[in-house]
N, C-alpha and C positions, 0 to 999 in steps of 0.2 A: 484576477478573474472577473471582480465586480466590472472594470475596464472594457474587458470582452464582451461581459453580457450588456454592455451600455454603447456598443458601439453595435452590435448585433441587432437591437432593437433598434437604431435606426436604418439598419440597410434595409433598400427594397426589398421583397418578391423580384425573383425575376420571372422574366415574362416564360409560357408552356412548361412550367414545372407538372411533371407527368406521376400522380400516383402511381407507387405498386412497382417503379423501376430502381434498380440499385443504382444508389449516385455515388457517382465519380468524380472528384475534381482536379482539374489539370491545369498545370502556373503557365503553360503556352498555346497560343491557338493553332489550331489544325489550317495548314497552308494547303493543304492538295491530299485525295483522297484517290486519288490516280498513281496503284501501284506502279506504272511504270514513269511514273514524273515526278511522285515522290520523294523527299528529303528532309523535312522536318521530323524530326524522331515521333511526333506524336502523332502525326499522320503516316507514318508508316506503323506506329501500330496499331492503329484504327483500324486502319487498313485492311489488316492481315486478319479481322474481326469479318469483313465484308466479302473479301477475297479470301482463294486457298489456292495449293501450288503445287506440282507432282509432287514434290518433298517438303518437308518442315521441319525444323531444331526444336529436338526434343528440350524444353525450358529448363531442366533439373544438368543434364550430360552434354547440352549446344552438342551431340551427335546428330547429324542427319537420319532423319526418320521417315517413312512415306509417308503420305496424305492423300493424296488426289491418284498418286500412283499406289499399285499394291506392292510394286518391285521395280528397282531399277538395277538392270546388269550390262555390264563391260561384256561383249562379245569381243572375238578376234580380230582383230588389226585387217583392215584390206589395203593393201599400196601404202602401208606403214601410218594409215590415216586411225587413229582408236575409233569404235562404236558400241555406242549404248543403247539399248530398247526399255524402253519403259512401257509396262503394263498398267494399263487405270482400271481402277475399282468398276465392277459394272453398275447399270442403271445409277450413271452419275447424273443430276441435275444440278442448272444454276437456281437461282432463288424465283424469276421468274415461271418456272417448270420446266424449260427447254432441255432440252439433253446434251449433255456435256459429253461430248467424245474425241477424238484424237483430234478429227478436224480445225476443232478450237486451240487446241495443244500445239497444231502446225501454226493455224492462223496467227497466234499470239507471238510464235519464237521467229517467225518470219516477219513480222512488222516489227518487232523488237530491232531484230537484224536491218532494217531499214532505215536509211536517211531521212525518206519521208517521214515515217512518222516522228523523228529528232526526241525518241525517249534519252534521258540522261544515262540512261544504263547501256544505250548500244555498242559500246565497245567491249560490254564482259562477255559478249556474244556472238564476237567477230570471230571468234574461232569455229563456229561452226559451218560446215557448207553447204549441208541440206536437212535437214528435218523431213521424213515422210511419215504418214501415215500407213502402215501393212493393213491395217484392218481399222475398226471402231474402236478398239482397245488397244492397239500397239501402235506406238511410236518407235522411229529409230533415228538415230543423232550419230550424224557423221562428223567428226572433227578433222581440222587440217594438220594437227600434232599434237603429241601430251599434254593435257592441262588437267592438273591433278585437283583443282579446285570444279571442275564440272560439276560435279552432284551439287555441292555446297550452292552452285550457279543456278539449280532449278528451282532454287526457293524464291520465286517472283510469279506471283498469282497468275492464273490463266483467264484471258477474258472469252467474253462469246467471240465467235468470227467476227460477226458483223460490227461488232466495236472495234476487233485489234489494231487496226487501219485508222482510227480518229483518237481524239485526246476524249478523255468522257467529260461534260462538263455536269459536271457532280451536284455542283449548287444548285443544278434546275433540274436538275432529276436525276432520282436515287439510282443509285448504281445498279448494276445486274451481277452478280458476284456466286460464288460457292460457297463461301468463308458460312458461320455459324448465325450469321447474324446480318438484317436489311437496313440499309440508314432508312429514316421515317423521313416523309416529304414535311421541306420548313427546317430542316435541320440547316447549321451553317458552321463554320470553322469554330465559334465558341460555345454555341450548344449544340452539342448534340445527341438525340436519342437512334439509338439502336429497338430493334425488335426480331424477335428469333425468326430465323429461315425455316421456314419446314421442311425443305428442300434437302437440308445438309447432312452429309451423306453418313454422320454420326449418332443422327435423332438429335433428338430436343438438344439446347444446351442448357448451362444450371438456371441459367437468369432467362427469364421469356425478357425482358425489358433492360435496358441501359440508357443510364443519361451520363453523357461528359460534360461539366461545365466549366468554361474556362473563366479561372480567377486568377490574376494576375500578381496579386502584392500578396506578399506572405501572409500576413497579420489575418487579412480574408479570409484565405483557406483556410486558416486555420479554424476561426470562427464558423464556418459554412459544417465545418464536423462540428464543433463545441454546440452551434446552435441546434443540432439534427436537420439540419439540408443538405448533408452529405453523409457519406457513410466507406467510404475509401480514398485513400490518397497515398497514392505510390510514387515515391523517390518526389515527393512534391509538398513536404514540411520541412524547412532547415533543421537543422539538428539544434538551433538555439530555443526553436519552443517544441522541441522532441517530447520534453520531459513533463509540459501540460494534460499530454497525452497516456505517459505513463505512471501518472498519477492519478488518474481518473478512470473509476474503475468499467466506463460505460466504453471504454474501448484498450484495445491492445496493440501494441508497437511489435512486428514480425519482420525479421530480416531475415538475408539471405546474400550468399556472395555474390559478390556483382562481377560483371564483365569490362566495366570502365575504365579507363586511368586516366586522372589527371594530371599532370604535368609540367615539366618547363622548358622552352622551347628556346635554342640559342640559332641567332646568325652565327653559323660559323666560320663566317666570311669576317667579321667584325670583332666576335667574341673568339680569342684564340683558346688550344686545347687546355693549358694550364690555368686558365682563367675559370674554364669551364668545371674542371677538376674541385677547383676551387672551392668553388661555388655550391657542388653538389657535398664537399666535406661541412660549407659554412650551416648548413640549413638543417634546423632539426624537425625533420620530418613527424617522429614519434610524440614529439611536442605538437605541433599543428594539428595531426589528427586527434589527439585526447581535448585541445581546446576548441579548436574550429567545428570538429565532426563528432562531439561527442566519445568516441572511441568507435564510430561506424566506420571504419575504412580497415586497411591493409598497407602497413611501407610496401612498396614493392622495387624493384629493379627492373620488371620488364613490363610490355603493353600487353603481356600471353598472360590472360589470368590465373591466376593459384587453381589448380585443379585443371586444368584445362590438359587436353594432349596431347600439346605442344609444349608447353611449359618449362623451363628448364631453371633447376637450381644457379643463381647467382650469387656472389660473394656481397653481403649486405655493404653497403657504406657505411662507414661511422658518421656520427656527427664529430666532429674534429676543427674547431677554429683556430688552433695551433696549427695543426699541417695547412690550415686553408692558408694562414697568414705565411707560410714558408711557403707554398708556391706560387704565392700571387705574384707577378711583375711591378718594378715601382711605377706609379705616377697611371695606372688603371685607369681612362676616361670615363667620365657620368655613363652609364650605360642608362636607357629606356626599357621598363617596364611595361610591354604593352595587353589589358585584361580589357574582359567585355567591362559593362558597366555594372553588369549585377552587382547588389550589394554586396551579398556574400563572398564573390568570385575578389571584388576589389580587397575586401578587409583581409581576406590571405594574402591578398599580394603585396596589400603595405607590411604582415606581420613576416611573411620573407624579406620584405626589403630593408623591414627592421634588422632582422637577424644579418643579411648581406653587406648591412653599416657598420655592425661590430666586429668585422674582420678588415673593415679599412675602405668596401666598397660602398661607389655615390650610387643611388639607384633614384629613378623618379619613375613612379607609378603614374602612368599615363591610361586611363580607363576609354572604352569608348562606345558606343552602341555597335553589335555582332557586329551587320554587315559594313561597316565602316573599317572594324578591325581585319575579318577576313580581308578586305581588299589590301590594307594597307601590307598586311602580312602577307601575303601574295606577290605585292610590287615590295621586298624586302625591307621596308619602312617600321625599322624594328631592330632591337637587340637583344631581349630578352620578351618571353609572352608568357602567359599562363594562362593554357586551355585542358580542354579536356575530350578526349576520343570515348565517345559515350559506349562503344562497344569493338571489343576485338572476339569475333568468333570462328571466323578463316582464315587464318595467319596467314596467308597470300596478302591481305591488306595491308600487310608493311611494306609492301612495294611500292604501294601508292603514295606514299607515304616519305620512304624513305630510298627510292631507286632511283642513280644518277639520270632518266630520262624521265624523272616525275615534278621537275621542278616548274613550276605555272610558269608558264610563259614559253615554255620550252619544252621541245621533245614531244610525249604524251596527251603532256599536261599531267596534274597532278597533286600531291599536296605535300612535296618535301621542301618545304617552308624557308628550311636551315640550310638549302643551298650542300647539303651532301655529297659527297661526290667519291666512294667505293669502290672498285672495281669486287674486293673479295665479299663485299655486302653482296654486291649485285651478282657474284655466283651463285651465293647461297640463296636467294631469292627465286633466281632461274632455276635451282636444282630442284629447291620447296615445290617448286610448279609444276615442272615435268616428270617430278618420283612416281613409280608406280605403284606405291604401297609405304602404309602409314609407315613404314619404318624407316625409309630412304626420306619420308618427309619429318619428323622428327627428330634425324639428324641434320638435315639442312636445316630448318628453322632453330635450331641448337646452335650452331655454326651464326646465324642471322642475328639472334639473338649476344650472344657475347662479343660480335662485332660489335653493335649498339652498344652497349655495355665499355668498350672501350674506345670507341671514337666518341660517345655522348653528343650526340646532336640532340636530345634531348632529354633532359634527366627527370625518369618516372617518379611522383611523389608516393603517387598511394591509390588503390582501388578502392574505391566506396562501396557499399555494404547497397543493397537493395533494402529501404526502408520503406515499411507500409503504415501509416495508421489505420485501421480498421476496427470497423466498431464490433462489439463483443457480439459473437454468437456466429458472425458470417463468418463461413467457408471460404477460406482463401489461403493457401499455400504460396509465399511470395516466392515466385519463380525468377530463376538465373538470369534467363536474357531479359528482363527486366518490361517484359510484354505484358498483354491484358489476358493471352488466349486461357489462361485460366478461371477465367470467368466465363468461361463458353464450357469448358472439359476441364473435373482436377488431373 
């Protein structure tokens, strides 16, 4: 501790530190604040602070909830095409004052659907073929066939008209948004402060003020709480200095199930089935999480979180380096580990690679910065990886993921990495989509699931626990999908 306090005392001030606002500290900067071009996890929840959507996931159930609409219902089939009408709340405003009504609702889902505008999202929206306004408060949503992920699909913020047609450029001026909260002018990707919308169609939220600051190296953030220049840090203290936190009684460590899994990804073009089998017997998972994660995770077998209502019981894996070493084949080649560079991400990779040497296999942990490895892993420059899918909450995303037409480069596009290639994956996936009713879809994603489970193209290690430090006294329920909006509404 004396360490910390001596390394505290010399770091700056940073520059517009804003009395009176709850701080936040986040280990990545905010890349785009532009709900429909967004993709940096911390700028989509920023985001969702700024903006709001006819629907929202409820944080405790990830059930679809309204927001911006008061109701969305499935009307009767015309020319076998499904339609939906969503009703919005009345006397809606953006933060500006303007009035929010269907028109902005059309304007936004029609430039979505637009090449022009080249949102990264326009293809989860190709199904639809017109969006009308009936009135100020009714939309209707005509689709070209069943896509039983639609509702799940309206949770992408709504903008004014007059922006849905341009990209917003954020850094030069604050957004126009509905969400609970106005980014302040002078904010940028690593500071930034929030201030409450008066607009927002809930009243006040709890905090009139937010500041995010981005700190990068661990050791920092952790100090920025130790020293009182912070006062929250969600899923952004390793679990190695967890326990500084839960010794000291001026703050409290609060979890919560997470929605993540991390992972391990095989070429399955490279790494054959029994290899793979192997692999997933040699590895003690139960181990890694009690040393690496403190005990904040979950073994799991699937990417469908614990709880979730898709979820399906699976047959646990043992740890087993006896059966691993009876199906390994002889004379196994060096296989390539390929992890980001995080520290933390690296030190599990060698402590797998460790355990994968005491069953006979060579493994070289090859680290690299993200967007290097994304690529590489992309162009199949790879034989084993360890990442992590920071969120599964519409079990349609194993598609993307893992359906023979998602493979980069090919088909879709997409991010089945491992070169997969199903035919009865890829029914159950089509079936999950076109169900009419959560029950024909938790038996296909059942069905999706124990395929995974027995082709392993990549074997789940464990879900991590939503982990908050928070200082003693603030109000904050660490919620499921691992967002902020609870600092707006508990």
């Amino acid at each position: 501790m004396l360490a910390f306090a001596a390394l505290l005392a010399c770091s700056p001030e940073r520059p517009g530190d804003d009395e009176g606002a709850l701080r936040v500290v986040l280990p990545r900067e905010v890349a785009d604040l532009d709900p429909r071009f967004v993709t940096d996890p911390y700028g989509l929840k920023i985001s969702r602070l700024i903006f709001a959507s006819l629907v929202t996931l409820d944080p405790s159930t990830l059930e679809v909830v309204p927001d911006l609409a008061e109701s969305l219902e499935r009307l009767p089939d015309e020319e076998g095409r499904p339609v939906y009408e969503a009703t919005l709340r009345p006397n809606l405003r953006f933060s500006d004052g303007s009035v929010l009504d269907a028109q902005d609702v059309v304007a936004t889902f029609d430039a979505l659907r637009s090449p022009e505008l080249g949102s990264v999202f326009s293809r989860n929206y190709a199904r639809i073929v017109e969006v009308v306004a009936k009135d100020a408060l009714h939309v209707r949503f005509v689709l070209d066939a069943a896509h039983a992920t639609f509702p799940t699909d309206l949770e992408i913020p709504i903008v004014r008209a007059e922006d849905a047609s341009r990209r917003l450029a954020w850094r030069d001026e604050p957004p126009v948004g509905a969400g609970p909260y106005v980014l302040a002018r002078g904010s940028d990707g690593t500071h930034l402060v929030l201030q409450a919308n008066p607009h927002w169609h809930r009243g006040a939220p709890v905090h009139a003020r937010l500041r995010f600051d981005v700190v990068r190296d661990d050791n920092t953030r952790a100090l920025r709480l130790l020293g009182g220049k912070a006062d929250l840090a969600l899923n952004a203290i390793p679990p190695i200095l967890v326990p500084l936190f839960e010794s000291d009684p001026r703050f409290e460590v609060r979890t919560s199930l997470g929605v993540g899994t991390t992972y391990l990804g095989f070429h399955t073009e490279r790494v054959p089935l029994e290899v793979r089998r192997a692999i997933a017997l040699a590895i003690d998972r139960r181990a890694l999480v009690d040393a690496k994660l403190g005990g904040h995770a979950t073994v799991t077998e699937s990417w469908i979180p614990r709880a979730h209502w898709a979820a399906t019981d699976l047959p646990p894996r043992a740890f087993d380096p006896d059966a691993a070493r009876s199906l390994l084949p002889r004379d196994v080649p060096p296989l390539v580990l390929r992890v980001s560079s995080d520290r933390f991400r690296v030190s599990v990779a060698r402590a797998i690679a460790a355990m994968l040497s005491e069953v006979g296999l060579r493994i070289e942990v090859r680290p690299s910065e993200p967007g290097t490895l994304i690529e590489d892993l992309n162009e199949g420059r790879f034989d084993l990886c360890l990442l992590q899918v920071p969120e599964v909450i519409e079990p349609h995303v194993l598609s993307w993921f893992f359906g023979s037409d998602r493979v980069p480069g090919e088909g879709l596009g997409g991010a089945n990495r491992w070169r997969l290639r199903d035919a009865e994956l890829d029914a159950a996936l089509e079936a999950g989509r076109v169900a009419r009713n959560t029950a024909e879809r938790i038996t296909a994603y059942e069905t999706a699931q124990r395929r995974l489970y027995e082709t392993l193209p990549v074997l789940p290690l464990w879900q991590e626990e939503n982990l908050a430090v928070v200082r003693r006294g603030l109000a904050f329920d660490v919620p499921r999908d691992g967002r902020f909006g609870r600092l707006a509404h508990p």
